[in-house]
N, C-alpha and C positions, 0 to 999 in steps of 0.2 A: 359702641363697642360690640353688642351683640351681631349688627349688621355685618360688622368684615367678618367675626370670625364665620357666621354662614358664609360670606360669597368666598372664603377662603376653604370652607368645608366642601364647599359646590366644586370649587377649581379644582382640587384634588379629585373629588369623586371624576368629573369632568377628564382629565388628566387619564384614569382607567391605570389598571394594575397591571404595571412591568414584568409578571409572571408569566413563565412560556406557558399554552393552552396545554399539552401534555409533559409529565415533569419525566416522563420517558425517552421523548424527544429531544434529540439536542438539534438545535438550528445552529447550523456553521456557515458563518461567511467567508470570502476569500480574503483576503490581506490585499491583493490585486485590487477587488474591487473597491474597496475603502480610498484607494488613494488612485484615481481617475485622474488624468493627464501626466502621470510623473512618471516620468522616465525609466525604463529598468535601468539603472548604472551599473550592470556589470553582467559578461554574460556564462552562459554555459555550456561548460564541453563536455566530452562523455568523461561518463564515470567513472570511478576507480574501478567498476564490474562493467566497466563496458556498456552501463545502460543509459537513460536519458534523465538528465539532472532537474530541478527545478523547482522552485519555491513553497515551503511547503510551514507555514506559519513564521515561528521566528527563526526556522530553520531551514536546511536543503534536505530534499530525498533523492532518490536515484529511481528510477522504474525498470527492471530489467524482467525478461521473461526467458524460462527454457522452454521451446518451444515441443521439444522429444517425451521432457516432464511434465508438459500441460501445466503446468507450475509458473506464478509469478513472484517477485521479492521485491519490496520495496526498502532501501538503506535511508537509516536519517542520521544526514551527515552536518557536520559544524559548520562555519564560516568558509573556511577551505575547501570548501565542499570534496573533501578526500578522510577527513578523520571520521570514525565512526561515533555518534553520541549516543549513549543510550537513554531512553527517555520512556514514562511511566506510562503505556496507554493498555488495554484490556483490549481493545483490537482496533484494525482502522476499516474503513469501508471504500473500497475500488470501484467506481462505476467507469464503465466502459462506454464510450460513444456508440462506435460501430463494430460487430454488432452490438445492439444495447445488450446490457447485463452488469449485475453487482455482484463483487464478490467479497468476502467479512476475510479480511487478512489478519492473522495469527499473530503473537508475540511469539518471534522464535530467537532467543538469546543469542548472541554470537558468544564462544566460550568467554573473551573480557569482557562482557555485561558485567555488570552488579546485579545482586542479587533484585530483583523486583522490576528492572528496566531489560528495554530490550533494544536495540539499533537494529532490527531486523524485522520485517512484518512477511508474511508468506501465505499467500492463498493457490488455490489450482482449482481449474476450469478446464472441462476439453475445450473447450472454444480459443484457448491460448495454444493449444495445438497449432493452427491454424497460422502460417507465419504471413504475417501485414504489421503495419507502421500500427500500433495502437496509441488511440487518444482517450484521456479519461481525466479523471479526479481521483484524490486522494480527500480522503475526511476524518476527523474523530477529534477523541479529548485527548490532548496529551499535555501532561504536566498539568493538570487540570485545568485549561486552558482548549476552547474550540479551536481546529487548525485546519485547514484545506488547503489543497493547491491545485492545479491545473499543471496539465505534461501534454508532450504529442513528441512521436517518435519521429524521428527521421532518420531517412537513411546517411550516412553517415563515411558510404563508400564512395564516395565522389572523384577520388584520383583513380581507381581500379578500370576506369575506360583505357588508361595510359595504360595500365600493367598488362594487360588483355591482347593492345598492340603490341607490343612490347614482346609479348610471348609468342604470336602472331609469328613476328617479322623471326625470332630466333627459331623457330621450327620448318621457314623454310629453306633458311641455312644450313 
């Protein structure tokens, strides 16, 4: 009896403690990457603000930037990826591809928040000055819960070749 509970004392010690190395740190995974080979079932289109949708724990955000305000917003939107949720985070963290750089987005209530939640995150950078298709990550605790997502802009004018001609051929009428 003494033997197993040692080789069961070993296993544990052996096993090592499930505690993140700084309790400062939060390690956030993507939800993407949890689930390897499955298929997105559903897709998305721009935003209710006009910006780039996309998965963002158990819920949707939006990525939009004004480019004049050097200013970016991120929306966390429900199911419908159109209704605004509000949800409990102290800030989120933006890391940009290219060029690299992070930036710690704000809790900025839209006026129907609830008191403590916010549907609204908001950082600025001059670097968003700068108008290009950005790619990046979205991170933080929300709902006390780790959340990430992954976004990339695209352009999104793709019929405008048409309206160009279009405008073309009526002006030299």
């Amino acid at each position: 009896m003494k033997k197993i509970s040692l080789l069961l004392m070993g296993a544990v010690l052996l096993a090592g403690c499930t505690q993140p190395a700084s309790p400062t740190k939060v390690v956030v995974k993507s939800a993407q990457a949890n689930t390897p080979g499955k298929p997105h079932d559903h897709s998305h289109d721009v935003g209710p603000h006009k910006g780039t949708i996309f998965d963002f724990g158990k819920y949707h955000a939006e990525f939009t930037v004004d480019h004049k305000k050097q200013e970016v917003v991120v929306y966390i939107l429900g199911d419908d990826m159109d209704t605004p949720t509000p949800v409990t985070a102290d800030k989120l963290d933006l890391t940009i591809k290219t060029p690299a750089f992070t930036v710690e987005l704000k809790p900025m209530p839209d006026a129907k928040d609830p008191a403590g939640k916010s549907s609204r995150f908001v950082g600025k950078d001059a670097k968003f000055g700068k108008e290009q298709e950005f790619e990046g990550t979205v991170a933080g605790v929300v709902d006390g819960k780790p959340s990430t997502g992954n976004f990339k802009e695209e352009d999104h004018d793709h019929d405008h070749k048409d309206e160009k001609k279009d405008e073309k051929k009526n002006e030299k009428k």
